[in-house]
Each structure stands twice: as C-alpha cells, then as structure tokens.
N, C-alpha and C positions, 0 to 999 in steps of 0.2 A: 909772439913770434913774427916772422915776417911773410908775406905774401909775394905769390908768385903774380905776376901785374897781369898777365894773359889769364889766368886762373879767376883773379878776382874780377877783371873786366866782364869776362864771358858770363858771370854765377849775377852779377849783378844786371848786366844784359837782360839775360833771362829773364831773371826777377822782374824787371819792371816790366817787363813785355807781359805776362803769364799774369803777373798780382798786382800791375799798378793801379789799376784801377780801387782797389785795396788800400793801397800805400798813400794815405795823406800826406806825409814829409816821411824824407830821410836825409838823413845828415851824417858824417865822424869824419874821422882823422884815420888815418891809414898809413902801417909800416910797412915801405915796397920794398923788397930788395932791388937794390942798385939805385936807389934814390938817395941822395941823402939830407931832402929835405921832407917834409910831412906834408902827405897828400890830404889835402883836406874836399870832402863836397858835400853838396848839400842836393834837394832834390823835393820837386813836387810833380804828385804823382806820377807819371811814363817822364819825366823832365826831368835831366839830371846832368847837373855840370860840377869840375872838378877840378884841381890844380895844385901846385906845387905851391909851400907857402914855406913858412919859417926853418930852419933848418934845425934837427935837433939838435939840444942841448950835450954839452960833452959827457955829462954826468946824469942828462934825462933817459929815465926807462924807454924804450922806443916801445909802444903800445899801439894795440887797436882799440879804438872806439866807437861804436853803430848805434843810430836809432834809429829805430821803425815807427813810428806811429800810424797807424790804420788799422781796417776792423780787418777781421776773419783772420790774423794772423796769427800761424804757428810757429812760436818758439823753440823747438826744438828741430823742425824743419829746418829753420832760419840759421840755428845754429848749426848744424850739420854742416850746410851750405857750404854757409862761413870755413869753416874749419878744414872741407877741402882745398882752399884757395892756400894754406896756411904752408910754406916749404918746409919739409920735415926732415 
C-alpha cells in the first residue's frame, strides 16, 4: 500500500532517535502517496538520508521494501510501526 509521508517520516524519526544506536544500516524503497517517483534511503545508524529517484514503472507493483540490520531488534514491533504509516 501506500504511505502517508508525515506518518512515515515521524515513525522512522522516532526510531532512529530511540534504537539507533541499535540500527547498523537501514535502507528500501518506499511508496508515498502523491509522489510519483520511488523514494528510495538508506541510513547508518541516527544518519539517515533519502530521496526521490526512478519513477515507477507503468505496469510495476508500487511496493515497500525495509531493511533493518542491527542487534536487539524486534520484528514485530518494527512491523507494527511500519503498518501505521500505511493509508488505509
């Protein structure tokens, strides 16, 4: 689905404030609404920059995709997160 861009700015805010220290990389591609190209970032530990890049395909899924790599992280936490940024 698509995300709401104040929803997901704010949740990933948080995040790296609260777990960066946690969070070795992060990185995906992200479907905002009213964009219509693929936000893409990437991110080390509390650092985290982003931007507009390819525009999607006429016929491509528009998808989200996240990585988290770092220790003490919860999965299902993360997903949750995730999921309220998501316009329903």
């Amino acid at each position: 689905g698509m995300l709401d861009l104040n929803k997901i700015n704010n949740w990933i805010s948080t995040l790296l404030k609260e777990r960066g220290t946690d969070i070795f990389r992060s990185k995906g591609v992200l479907s905002i609404q009213g964009m219509e190209k693929k936000f893409v970032f990437q991110g080390v530990h509390m650092m985290f920059n982003g931007e507009q890049q390819n525009p999607w395909g006429p016929e491509e899924k528009r998808v989200n995709k996240l990585v988290f790599i770092g220790k003490k992280l919860n999965r299902e936490e993360l997903t949750s997160g995730f999921e309220a940024c998501l316009i329903k």
